[in-house]
C-alpha positions as CSV (number, residue, x, y, z in Angstrom):
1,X,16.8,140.7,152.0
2,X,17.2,144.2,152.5
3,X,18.6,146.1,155.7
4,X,18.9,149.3,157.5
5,X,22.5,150.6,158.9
6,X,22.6,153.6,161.3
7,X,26.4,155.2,161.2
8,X,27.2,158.2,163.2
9,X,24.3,160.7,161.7
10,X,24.1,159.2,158.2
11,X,21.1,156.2,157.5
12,X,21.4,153.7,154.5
13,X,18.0,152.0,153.7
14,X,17.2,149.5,151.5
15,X,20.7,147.4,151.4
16,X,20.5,144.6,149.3
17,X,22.0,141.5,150.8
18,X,21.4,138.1,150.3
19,X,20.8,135.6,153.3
20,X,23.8,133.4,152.3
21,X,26.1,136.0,152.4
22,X,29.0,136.0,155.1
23,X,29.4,139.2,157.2
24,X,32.5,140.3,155.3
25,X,30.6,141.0,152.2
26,X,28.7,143.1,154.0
27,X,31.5,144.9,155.5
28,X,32.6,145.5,152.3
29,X,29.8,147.1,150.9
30,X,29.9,149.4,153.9
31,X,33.1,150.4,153.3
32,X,32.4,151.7,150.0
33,X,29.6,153.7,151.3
34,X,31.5,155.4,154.5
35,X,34.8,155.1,154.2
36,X,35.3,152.7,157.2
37,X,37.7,150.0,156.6
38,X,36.7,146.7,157.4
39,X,38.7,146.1,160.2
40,X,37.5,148.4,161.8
41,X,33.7,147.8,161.2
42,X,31.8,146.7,164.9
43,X,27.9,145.8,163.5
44,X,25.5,145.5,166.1
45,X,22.4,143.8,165.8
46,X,19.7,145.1,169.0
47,X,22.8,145.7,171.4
48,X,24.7,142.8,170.3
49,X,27.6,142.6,168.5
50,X,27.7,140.4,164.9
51,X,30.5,137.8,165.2
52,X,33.1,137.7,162.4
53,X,32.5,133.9,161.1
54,X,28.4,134.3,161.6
55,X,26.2,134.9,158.6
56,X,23.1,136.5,157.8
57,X,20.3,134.1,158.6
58,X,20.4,135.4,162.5
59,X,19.4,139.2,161.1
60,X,15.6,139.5,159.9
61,X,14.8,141.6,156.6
62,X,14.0,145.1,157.2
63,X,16.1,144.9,160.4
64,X,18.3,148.0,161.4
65,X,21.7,147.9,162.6
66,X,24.2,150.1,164.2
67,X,28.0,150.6,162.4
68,X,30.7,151.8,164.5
69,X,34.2,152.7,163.2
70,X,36.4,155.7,162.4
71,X,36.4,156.6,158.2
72,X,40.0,156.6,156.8
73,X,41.1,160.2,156.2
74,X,43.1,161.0,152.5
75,X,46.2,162.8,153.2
76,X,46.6,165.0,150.6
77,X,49.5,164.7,147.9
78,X,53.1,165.9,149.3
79,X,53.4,167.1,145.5
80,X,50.8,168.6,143.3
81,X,50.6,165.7,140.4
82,X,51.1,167.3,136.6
83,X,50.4,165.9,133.9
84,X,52.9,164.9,130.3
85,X,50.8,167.4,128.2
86,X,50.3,170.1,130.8
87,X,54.5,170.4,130.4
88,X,56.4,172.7,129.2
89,X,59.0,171.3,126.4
90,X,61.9,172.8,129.2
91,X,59.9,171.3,132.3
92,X,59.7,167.7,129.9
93,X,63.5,167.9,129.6
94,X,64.5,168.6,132.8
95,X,62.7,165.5,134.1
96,X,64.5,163.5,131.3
97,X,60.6,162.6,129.5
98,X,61.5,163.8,126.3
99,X,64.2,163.7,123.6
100,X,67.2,165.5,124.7
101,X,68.0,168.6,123.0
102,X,71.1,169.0,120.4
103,X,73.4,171.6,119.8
104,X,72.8,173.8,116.6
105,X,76.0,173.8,114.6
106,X,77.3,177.6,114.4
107,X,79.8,176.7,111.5
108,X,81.2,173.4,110.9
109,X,81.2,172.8,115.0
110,X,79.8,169.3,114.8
111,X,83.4,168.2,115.4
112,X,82.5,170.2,118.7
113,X,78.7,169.0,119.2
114,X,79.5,165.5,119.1
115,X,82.3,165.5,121.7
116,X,80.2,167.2,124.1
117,X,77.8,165.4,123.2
118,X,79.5,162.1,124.7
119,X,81.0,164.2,127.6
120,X,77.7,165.4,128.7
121,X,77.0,161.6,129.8
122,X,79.6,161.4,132.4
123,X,77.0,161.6,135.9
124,X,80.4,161.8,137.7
125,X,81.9,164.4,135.8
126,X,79.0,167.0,135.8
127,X,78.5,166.1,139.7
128,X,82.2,167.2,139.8
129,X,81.6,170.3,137.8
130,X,79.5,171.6,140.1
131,X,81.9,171.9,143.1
132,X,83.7,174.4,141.0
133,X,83.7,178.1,141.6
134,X,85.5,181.0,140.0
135,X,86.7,184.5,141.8
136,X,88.8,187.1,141.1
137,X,91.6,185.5,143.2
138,X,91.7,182.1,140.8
139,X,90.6,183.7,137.4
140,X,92.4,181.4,135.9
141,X,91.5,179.9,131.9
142,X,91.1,176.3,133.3
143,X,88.1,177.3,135.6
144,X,86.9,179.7,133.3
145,X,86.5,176.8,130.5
146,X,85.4,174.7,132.5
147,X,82.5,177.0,134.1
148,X,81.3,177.6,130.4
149,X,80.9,174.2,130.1
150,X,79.2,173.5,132.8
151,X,76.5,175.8,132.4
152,X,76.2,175.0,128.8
153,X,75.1,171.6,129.5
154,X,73.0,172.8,132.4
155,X,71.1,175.0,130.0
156,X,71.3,172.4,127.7
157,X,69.1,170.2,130.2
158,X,66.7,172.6,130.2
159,X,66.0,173.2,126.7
160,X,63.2,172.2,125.1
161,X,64.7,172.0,121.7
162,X,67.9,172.7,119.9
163,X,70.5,174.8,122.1
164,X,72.6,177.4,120.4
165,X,76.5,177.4,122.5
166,X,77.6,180.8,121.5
167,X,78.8,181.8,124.3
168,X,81.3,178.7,124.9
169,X,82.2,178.6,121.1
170,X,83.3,182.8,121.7
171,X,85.3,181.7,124.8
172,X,86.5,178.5,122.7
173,X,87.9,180.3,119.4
174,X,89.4,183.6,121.8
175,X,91.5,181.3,123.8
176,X,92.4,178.5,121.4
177,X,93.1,180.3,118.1
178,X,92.9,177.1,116.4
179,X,89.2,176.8,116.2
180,X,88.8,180.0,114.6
181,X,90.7,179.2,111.5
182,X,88.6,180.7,108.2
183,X,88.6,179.0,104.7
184,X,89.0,181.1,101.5
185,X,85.2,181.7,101.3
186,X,85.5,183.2,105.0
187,X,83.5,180.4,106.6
188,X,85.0,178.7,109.4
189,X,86.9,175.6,108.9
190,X,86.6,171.3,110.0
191,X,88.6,170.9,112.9
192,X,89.2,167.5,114.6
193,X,87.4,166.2,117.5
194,X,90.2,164.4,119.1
195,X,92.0,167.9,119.3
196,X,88.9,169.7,120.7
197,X,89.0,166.4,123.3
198,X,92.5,167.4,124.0
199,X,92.1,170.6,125.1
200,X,88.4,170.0,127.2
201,X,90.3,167.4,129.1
202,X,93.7,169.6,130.1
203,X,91.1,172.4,131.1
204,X,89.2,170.0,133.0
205,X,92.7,168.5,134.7
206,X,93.2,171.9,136.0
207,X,90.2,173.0,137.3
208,X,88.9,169.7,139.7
209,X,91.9,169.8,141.6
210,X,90.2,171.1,144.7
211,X,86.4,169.0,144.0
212,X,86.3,165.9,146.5
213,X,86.3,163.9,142.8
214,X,89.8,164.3,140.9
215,X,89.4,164.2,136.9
216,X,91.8,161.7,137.3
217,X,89.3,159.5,138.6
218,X,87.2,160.3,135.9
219,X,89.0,160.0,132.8
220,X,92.5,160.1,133.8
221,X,95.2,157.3,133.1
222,X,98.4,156.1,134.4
223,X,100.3,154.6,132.4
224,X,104.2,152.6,132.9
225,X,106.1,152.5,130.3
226,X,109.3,150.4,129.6
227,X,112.2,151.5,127.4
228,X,114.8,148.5,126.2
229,X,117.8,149.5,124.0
230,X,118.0,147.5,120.8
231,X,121.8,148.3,120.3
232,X,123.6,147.5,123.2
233,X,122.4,144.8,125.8
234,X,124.4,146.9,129.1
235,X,121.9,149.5,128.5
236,X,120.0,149.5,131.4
237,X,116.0,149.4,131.3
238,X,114.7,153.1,131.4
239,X,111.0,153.1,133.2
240,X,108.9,155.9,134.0
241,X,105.0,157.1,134.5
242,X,103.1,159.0,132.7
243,X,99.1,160.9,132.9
244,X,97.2,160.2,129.7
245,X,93.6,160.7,128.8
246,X,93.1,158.3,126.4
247,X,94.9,155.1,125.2
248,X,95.4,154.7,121.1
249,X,94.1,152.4,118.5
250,X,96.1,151.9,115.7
251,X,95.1,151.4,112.3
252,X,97.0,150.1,109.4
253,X,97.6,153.3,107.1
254,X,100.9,155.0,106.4
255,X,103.7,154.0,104.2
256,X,105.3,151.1,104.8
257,X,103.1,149.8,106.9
258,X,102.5,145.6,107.1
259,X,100.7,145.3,109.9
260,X,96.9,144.0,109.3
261,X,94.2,145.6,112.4
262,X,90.8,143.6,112.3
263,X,90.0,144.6,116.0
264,X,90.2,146.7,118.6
265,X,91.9,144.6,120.7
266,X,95.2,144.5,118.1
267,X,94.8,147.9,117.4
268,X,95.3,148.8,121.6
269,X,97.8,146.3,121.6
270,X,99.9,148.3,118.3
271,X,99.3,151.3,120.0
272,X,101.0,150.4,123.0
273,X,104.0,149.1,121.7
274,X,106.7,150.8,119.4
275,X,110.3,151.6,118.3
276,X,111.5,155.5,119.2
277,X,115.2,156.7,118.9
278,X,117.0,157.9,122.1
279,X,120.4,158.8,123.8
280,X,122.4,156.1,125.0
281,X,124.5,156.6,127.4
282,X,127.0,153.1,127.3
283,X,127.2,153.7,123.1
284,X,127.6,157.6,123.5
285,X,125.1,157.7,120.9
286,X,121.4,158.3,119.6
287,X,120.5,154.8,119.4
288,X,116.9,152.5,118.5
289,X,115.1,151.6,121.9
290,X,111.8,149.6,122.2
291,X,108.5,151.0,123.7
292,X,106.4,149.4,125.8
293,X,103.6,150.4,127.9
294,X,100.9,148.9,130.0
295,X,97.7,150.4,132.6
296,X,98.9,151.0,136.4
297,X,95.7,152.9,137.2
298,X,92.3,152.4,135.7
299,X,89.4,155.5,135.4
300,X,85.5,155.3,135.5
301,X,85.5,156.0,131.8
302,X,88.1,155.1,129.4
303,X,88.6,157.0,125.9
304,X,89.9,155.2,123.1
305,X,91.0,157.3,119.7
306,X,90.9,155.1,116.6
307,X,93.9,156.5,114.9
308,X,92.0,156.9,111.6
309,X,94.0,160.4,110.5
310,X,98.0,160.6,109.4
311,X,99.7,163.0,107.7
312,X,101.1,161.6,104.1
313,X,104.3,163.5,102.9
314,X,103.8,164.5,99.4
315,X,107.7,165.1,98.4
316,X,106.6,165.6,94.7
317,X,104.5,168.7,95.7
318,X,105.3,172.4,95.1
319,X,105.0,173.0,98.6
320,X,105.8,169.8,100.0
321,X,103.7,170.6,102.9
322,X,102.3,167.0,102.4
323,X,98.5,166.4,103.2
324,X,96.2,164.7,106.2
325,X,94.9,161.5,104.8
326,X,92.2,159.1,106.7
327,X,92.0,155.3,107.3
328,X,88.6,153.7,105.9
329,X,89.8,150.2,107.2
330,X,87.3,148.6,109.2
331,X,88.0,147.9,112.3
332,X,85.8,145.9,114.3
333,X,84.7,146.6,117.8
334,X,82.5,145.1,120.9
335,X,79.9,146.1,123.6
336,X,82.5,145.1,126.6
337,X,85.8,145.3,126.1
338,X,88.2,143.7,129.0
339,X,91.4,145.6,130.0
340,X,93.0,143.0,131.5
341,X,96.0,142.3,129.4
342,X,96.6,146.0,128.7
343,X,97.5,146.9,132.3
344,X,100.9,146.0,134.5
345,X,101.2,143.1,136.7
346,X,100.3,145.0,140.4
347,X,96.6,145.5,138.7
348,X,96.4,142.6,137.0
349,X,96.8,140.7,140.5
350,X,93.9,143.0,141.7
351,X,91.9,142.3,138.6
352,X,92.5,138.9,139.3
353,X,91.3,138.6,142.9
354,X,88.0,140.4,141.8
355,X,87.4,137.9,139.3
356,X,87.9,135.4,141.6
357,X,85.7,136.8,144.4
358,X,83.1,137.3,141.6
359,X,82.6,133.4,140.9
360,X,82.8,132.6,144.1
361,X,79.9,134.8,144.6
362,X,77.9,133.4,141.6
363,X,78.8,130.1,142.7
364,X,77.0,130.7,146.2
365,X,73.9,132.3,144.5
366,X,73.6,129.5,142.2
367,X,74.1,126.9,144.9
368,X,71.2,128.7,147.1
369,X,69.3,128.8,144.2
370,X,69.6,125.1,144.2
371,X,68.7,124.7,147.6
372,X,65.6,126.8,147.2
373,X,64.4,124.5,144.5
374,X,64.9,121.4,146.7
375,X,63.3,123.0,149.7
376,X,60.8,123.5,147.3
377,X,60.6,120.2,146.0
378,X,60.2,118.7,149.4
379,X,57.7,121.4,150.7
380,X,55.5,119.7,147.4
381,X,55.9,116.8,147.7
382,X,54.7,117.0,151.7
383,X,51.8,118.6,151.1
384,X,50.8,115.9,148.1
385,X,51.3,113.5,150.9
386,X,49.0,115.0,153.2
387,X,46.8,115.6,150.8
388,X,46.4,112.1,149.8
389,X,46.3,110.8,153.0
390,X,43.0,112.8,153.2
391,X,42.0,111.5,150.1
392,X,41.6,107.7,149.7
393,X,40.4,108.4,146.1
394,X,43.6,110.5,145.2
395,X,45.8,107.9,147.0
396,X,44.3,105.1,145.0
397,X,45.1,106.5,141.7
398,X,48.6,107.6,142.7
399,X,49.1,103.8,143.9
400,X,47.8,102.7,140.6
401,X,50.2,105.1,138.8
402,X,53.3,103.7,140.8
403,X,52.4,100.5,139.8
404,X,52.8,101.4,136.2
405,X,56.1,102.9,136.6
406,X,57.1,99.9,138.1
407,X,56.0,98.1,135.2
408,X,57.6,100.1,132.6
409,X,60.9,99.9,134.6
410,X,60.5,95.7,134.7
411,X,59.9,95.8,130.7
412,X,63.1,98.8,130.8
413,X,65.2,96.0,132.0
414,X,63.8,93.2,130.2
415,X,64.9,95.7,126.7
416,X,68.3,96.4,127.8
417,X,68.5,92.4,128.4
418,X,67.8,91.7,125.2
419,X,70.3,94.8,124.0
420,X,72.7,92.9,125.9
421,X,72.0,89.7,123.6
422,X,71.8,91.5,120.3
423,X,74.8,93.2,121.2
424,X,76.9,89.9,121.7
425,X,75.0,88.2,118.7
426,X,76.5,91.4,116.7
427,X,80.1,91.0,117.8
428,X,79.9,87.5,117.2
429,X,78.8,88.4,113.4
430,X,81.7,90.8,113.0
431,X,84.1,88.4,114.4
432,X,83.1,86.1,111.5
433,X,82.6,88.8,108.3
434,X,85.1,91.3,109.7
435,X,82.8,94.1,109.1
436,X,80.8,96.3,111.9
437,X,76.8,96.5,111.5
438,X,74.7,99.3,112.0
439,X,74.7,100.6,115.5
440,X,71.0,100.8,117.0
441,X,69.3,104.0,117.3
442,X,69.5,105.3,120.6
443,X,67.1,108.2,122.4
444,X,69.6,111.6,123.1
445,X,68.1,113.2,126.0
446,X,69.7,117.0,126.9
447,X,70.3,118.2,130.1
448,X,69.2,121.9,131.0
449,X,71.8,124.6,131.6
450,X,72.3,125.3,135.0
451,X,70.3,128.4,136.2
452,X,72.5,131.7,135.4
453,X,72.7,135.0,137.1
454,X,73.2,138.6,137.2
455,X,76.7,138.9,137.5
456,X,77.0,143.0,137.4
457,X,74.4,143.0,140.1
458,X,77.4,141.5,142.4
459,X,80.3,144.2,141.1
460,X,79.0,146.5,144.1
461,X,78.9,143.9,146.8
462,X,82.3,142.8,146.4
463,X,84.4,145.2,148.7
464,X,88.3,144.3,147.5
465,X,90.2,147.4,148.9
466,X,89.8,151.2,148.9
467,X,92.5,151.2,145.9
468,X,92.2,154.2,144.0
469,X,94.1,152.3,141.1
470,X,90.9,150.8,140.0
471,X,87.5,152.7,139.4
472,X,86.0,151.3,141.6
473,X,85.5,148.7,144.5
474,X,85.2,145.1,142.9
475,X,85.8,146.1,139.6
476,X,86.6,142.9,137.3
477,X,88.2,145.1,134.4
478,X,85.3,144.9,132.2
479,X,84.3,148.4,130.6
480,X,80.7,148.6,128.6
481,X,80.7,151.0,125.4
482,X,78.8,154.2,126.9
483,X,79.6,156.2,123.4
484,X,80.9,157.0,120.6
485,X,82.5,159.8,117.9
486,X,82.3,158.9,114.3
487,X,83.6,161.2,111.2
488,X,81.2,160.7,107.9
489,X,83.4,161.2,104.9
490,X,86.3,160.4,103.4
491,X,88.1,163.7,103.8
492,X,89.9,164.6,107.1
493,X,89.6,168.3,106.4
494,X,85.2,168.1,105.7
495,X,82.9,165.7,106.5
496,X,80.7,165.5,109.4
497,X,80.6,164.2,113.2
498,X,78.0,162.3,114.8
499,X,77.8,161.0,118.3
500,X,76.0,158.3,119.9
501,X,75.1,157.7,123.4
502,X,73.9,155.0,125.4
503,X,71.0,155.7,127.7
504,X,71.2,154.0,130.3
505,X,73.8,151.5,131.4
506,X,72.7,147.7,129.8
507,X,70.3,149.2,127.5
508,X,69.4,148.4,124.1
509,X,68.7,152.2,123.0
510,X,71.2,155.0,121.9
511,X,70.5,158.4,120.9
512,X,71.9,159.3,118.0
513,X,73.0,163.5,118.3
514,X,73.1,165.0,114.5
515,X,74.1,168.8,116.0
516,X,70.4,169.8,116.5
517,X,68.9,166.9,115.4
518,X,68.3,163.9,117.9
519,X,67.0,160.2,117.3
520,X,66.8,157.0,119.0
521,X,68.7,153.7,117.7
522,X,69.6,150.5,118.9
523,X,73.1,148.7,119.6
524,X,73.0,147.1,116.3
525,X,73.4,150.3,114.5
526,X,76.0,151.8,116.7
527,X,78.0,148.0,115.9
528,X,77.8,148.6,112.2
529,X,79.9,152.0,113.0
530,X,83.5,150.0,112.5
531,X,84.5,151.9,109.2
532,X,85.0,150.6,105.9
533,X,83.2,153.4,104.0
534,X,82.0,156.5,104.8
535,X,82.0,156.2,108.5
């Protein structure tokens, strides 16, 4: 049939609708024409009004009918929308929807690009950076380095492409002669990103002193560390604190050395434990004391150095200078590394009680998750109930399908009976031949693993203390690897550094910064970077 619908000064003719119809589909089709949602619809058919649940037979074809309702009004967009290609390459990076951009090496500075590189991923650190003002009155080199930084990476953000840093690399080779050493050929020379690391961190110690976050907090560590004289057992324990920015991995290399490092994990452990000579005061004497240190206060992000670079004395030289040599062992590493055992018995104990409040927590979740599934179980089987009580024809074949279970269970028993006779018939025919018959095959049936969960999504919800000896609240001791700093070559004094960077935390996918030149990766490749060759 077709109908006529008056609304405010507009007049639809000739709506299709068929008699069948409910009123809502006709509601609907008005809506698309005005606007009006449906709710809100009031037809009336010659002064009265059309009940929700009626149909259409009541209405005649050709018969008019009066909508009332208000038409939703579009609010217009808080922000204009733009579009990927309408973009600017600086407007794409700045909303992180592009590559990021690399640094463009200004002569052999990939030693430089690459640390940076890994640095520039630190959310806490850059939010730090920005509290950080210099005057006349504090003109100091710490703030100054560390402003140049800071605006290198902000206009590193923004750049579209390749960024060149020559204004930090001027401010970095005037104050830190070092960096502007010059080969024969007058070209400047390979210098060593864990030096380079050295001196960004103690600039960066300096100047967040004042922000509300500490760089202590960020990459800072304390560690304890425990002297015990070899020589003399009156020689009373020497212990004392100290602030480093990185903890050591040490490699076998080095004459004499018989120590074999496979991991990361022995490597650490090497690194914190040693032999050095001091005074002793009972033997009036220089005398052979053991080192050992251990973690009393833990950082958001924790820098390891693989100790890849020693200097090898060459006594049969002219000069007998001697000359820096580097480690290709490969030395394996993991996505998580635990702390744990590397840190002093006060954290540990902390450590500990996170761990425990963390599987408690699981434990919960995975016991609700159980009752959830039971609830649900029940809710099921309820309404199959009630539906077959309306249904005599369902309830009849779910009768007749009990009735075969309970059949298969009678003929269940009646096998094991007769197991239980072939059984006894089989002992009774070893006890005669002395030897053991086949056993009978029997069906292996697998339980399913429990189900698992999430258990970073808990590290927040776990309040321990406000400790500022751990990074953070609830914090088991488990650190993900965020990034890394390799040297390609097998010379310390050329080569070439590359970093890689996670890019987001959990992910799959690295970029891979080359100086100017940036590519995506996965984990798998940034595994294979343990050493052994080139790398």
């Amino acid at each position: 049939m077709k109908l006529k619908v008056k609304w405010n000064k507009q007049q639809f003719n000739d709506l299709e609708v068929e008699e069948s119809d409910g009123l809502l589909q006709l509601k609907s089709l008005l809506y698309s024409l005005t606007g009006v949602p449906v709710d809100r619809q009031k037809l009336l058919a010659k002064g009265k009004t059309l009940k929700e649940d009626s149909d259409l037979t009541t209405v005649k074809d050709g018969q008019q009918l009066m909508l009332m309702g208000t038409a939703e009004v579009l609010e217009a967009p808080k922000e204009s929308v733009t579009f990927l290609e309408d973009m600017t390459a600086e407007e794409k990076a700045e909303k992180n929807v592009s590559i990021p951009a690399g640094f463009v090496n200004l002569g052999n500075t990939c030693y430089m690009n690459s640390t940076l590189q890994c640095m520039r991923h630190m959310p806490e650190l850059r939010s730090a950076l920005q509290q950080v003002t210099v005057t006349n009155a504090n003109r100091t080199l710490p703030l100054v380095f560390s402003t140049q930084l800071r605006d290198m990476w902000t206009n590193l953000d923004r750049a579209g492409k390749s960024y060149t840093p020559m204004q930090f690399v001027q401010v970095l080779r005037s104050n830190y002669p070092q960096f502007a050493q010059q080969g024969p050929q007058g070209g400047f020379m390979q210098q060593d990103a864990e030096e380079l690391y050295n001196i960004v961190t103690q600039s960066l110690a300096g100047a967040l002193t004042d922000t509300e976050t500490k760089f202590d907090t960020i990459l800072g560590l304390e560690m304890e560390e425990t002297l015990t004289c070899t020589e003399s057992s009156l020689e009373p324990e020497v212990k004392r604190k100290d602030q480093v920015n990185k903890l050591v991995c040490n490699i076998q290399g080095g004459p004499g050395s018989n120590v074999v490092v496979n991991h990361l994990v022995e490597g650490l452990k090497l690194g914190l434990e040693g032999t050095i000579e001091k005074r002793s005061a009972v033997l009036d004497r220089d005398a052979l004391w053991n080192k050992k240190q251990c973690i009393a206060k833990l950082p958001k992000f924790l820098c390891i150095q693989y100790m890849r670079f020693f200097w090898k004395p060459t006594p049969e030289s002219r000069d007998h200078t001697g000359v820096k040599c580097k480690i290709l062992r490969p030395v394996v590493f993991t996505e998580t590394l635990d702390i744990f055992e590397f840190t002093n018995d006060k954290l540990q104990a902390k450590l500990r009680a996170n761990r425990a409040a963390l599987s408690q927590a699981n434990d919960i979740m995975k016991k609700n998750e159980s009752d959830v599934k039971l609830s649900t179980d029940a809710v099921t089987s309820n309404e199959t109930k009630e539906q077959t009580e309306d249904n005599p024809m369902k309830q009849a074949r779910l009768n007749s399908e009990k009735q075969e279970e309970k059949e298969k269970k009678n003929t269940s028993q009646e096998m094991d009976v007769d197991d239980e006779e072939a059984a006894l018939q089989a002992a009774l025919a070893m006890s005669i031949s002395g030897e053991a018959p086949n056993p009978p095959a029997v069906p292996t049936t697998t339980a399913p693993p429990p189900p698992g969960s999430d258990a970073s999504s808990l590290k927040t919800s776990i309040d321990s203390s406000d400790d500022l000896l751990l990074p953070c609240k609830g914090f088991t001791g488990s650190y993900e690897l965020a990034g890394v700093v390799t040297h390609k070559g097998r010379s310390a004094d050329s080569g070439h550094y590359i970093a890689w960077v996670r890019q987001q935390p959990g992910s799959e996918y690295w970029w891979k910064y080359d100086d100017e030149q940036v590519s995506e990766v996965q984990t798998q490749e940034i595994l294979n970077l343990r050493g052994g060759g080139d790398w």
